[in-house]
C-alpha positions in Angstrom: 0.0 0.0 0.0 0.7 3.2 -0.6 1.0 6.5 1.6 1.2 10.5 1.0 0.1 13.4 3.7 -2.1 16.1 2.6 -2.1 19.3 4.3 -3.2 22.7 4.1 -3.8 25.9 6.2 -7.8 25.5 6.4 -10.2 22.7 5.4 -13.8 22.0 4.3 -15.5 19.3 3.9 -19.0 20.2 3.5 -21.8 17.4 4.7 -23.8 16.5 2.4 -27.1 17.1 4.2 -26.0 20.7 4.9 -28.3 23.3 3.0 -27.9 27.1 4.5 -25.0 26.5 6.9 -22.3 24.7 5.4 -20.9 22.5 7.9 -18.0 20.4 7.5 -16.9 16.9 8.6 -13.2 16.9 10.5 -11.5 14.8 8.3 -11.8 14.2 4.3 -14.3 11.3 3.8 -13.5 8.5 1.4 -15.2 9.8 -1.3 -13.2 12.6 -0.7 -10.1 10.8 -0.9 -11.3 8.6 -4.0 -12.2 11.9 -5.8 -8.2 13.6 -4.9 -6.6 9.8 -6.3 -9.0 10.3 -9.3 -7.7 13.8 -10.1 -3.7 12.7 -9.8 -4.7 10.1 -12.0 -6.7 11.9 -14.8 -10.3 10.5 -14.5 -13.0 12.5 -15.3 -15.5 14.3 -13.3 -18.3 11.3 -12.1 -16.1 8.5 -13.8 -14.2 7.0 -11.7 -16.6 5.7 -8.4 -16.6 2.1 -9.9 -12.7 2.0 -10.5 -12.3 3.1 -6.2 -15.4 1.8 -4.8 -15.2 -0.2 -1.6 -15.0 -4.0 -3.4 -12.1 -2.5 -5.5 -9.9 -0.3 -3.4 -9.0 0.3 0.7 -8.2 3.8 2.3 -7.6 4.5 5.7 -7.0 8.1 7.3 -4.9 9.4 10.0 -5.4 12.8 11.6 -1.5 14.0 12.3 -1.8 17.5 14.1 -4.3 19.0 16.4 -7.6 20.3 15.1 -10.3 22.4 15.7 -13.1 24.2 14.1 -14.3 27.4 13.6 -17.4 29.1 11.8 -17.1 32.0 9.6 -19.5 33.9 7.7 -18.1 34.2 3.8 -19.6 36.5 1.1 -20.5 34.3 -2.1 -21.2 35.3 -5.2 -24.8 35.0 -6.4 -24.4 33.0 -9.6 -27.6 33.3 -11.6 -25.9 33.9 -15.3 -22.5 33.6 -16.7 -21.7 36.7 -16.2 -22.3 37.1 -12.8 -19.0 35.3 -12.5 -16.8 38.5 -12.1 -18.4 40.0 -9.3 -19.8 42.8 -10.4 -23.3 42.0 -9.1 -24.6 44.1 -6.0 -26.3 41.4 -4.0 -23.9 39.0 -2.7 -24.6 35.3 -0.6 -23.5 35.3 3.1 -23.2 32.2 4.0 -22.3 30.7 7.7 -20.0 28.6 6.8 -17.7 25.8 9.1 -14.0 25.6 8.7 -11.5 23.2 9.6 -8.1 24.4 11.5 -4.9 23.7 12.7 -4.9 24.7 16.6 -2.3 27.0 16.1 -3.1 28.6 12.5 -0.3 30.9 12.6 2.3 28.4 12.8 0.2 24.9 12.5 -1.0 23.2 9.8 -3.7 20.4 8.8 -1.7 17.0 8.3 -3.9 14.3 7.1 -2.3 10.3 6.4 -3.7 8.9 3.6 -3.2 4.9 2.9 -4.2 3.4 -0.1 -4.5 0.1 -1.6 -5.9 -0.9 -4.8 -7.0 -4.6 -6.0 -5.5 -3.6 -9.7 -1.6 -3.6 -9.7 -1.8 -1.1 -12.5 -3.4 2.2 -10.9 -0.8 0.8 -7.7 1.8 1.7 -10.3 0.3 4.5 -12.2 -0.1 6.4 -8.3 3.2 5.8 -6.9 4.6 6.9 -9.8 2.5 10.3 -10.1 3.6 10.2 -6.3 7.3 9.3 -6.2 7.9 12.6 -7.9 9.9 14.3 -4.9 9.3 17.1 -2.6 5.8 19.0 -2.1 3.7 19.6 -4.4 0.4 21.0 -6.2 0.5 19.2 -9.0 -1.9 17.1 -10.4 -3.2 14.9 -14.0 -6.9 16.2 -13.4 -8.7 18.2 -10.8 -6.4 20.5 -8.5 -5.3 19.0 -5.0 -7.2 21.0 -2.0 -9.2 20.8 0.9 -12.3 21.0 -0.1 -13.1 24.3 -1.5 -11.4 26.4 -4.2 -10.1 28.9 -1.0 -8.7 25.9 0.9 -5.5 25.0 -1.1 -3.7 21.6 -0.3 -0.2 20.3 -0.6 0.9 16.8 -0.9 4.2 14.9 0.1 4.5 11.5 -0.5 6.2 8.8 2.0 6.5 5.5 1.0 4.9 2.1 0.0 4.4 -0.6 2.5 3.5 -4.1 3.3 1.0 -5.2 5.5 -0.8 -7.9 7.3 -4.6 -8.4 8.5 -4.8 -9.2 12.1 -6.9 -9.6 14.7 -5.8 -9.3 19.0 -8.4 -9.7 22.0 -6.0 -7.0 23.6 -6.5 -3.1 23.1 -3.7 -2.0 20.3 -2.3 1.5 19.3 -4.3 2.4 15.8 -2.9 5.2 13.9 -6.1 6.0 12.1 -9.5 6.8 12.0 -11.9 3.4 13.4 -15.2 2.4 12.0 -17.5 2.5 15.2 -18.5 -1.1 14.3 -15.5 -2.6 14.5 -14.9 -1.3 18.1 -15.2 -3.9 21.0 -13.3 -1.5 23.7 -11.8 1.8 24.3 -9.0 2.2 26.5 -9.4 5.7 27.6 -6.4 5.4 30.5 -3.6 5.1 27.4 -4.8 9.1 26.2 -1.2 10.3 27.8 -1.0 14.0 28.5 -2.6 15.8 25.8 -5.9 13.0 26.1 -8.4 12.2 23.3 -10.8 14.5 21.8 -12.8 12.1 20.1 -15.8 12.4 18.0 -18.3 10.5 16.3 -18.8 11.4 12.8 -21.1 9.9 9.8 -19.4 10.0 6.6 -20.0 9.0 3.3 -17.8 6.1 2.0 -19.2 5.2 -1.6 -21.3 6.8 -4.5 -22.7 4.8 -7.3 -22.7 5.9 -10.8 -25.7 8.4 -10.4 -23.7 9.7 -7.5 -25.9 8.5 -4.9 -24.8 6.7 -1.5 -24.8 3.0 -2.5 -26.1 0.1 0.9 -22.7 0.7 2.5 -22.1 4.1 1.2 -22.0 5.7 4.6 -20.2 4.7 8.0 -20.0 6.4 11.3 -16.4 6.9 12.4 -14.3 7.6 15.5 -12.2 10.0 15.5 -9.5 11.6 17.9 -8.7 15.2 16.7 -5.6 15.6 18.5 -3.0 13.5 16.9 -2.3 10.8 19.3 -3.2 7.0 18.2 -6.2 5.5 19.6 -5.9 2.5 22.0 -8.6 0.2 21.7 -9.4 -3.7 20.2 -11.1 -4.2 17.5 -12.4 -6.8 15.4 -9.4 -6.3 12.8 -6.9 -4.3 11.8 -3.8 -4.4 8.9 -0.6 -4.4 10.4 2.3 -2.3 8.3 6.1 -2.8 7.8 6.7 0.5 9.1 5.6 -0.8 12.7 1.9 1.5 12.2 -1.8 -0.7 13.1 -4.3 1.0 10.8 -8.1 0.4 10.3 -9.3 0.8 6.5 -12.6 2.7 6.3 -15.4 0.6 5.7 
């Protein structure tokens, strides 16, 4: 499997239920993710949920700085015709509108781990080699890398590929990323350390069908600790990786 960070000053990742206050989840959902591997790759808008649906390829998500959120009202254009595009019209859309930061934004940034692994060898090699390109980057094959939003810009650095190993333990373990509620048998909430868990429970859409609706396992509820510290609990199973991390693919 592959894996590559994505990080940015501000995020949103707008629910999809939202309507006049645009609320956003705390992490970037899977479809999320599937659309950002979609754009390195060159797939066209709406063409690609079959390639990465959740029979065909894994992703798992690590939070890897502190977060927090923040609502701010933001003055939108009101697009009615084409050329209401430049701005020029008098009434504008204010719009609450919630934002993901880092705690500190002056300094901090959002660090999200992304692992990936697909059944077909041939988008594995197509990805790590759009990834294995060196340094940090913008650049992508199709859509433009951000964090939602064309105002929330996104970087990516890649870090490696990886073996790993599905496993199961009847003892709590360390798990570097975000844990289907399902799969959860125990919590061990004395293992926080110093800085603790801030956990949160969060429904997010995992799959779309072709008409871009949410297929029968399209949507999961997730736990999720937005300080970065690993979460300590057992569960049902979870993929052991070379590099020593326990991960939980989102599902």
């Amino acid at each position: 499997m592959l894996s590559f960070l994505i990080c940015g000053k501000m995020a949103h990742f707008r629910r999809y239920y939202s309507n006049s206050s645009a609320l956003t989840y705390s992490i970037p959902p899977r479809t999320t993710i599937a659309g950002i591997l979609a754009g390195l790759l060159g797939y066209e808008r709406d063409r690609y949920y079959k390639e990465f649906s959740l029979d065909e390829c894994r992703i798992a998500v690590s939070n890897c700085a502190p977060l927090k959120k923040a609502v701010q009202k933001l003055n939108l254009l009101m697009i009615k015709k084409w050329d209401d595009m430049n701005g020029s019209q008098e009434n504008h859309s204010q719009t609450a509108t919630e934002l993901v930061l880092p705690q500190n934004i002056r300094n901090g940034s959002i660090i999200y781990r992304i692992y990936v692994s697909h059944r077909r060898q041939e988008i594995m090699d197509r990805l790590e080699k759009t990834l294995f390109s060196g340094g940090v980057w913008y650049r992508s094959q199709g859509i433009s890398l951000g964090l939602g939003t064309a105002y929330c810009l996104g970087w990516l650095q890649y870090e490696g590929a990886w073996e790993g190993k599905d496993e199961s333990s009847p003892d709590p373990i360390d798990l570097a990323t975000v844990i289907p509620v399902r799969l959860v048998k125990q919590l061990d909430i004395m293992a926080a350390g110093e800085r603790g868990y801030h956990l949160v429970k969060e429904d997010l859409p995992l799959e779309f069908d072709e008409q871009r609706h949410l297929t029968d396992r399209g949507k999961g509820s997730m736990l999720i600790n937005l300080n970065e510290s690993p979460i300590r609990a057992t569960v049902e199973q979870y993929t052991k990786l070379s590099n020593g991390q326990n991960i939980v693919w989102m599902q």
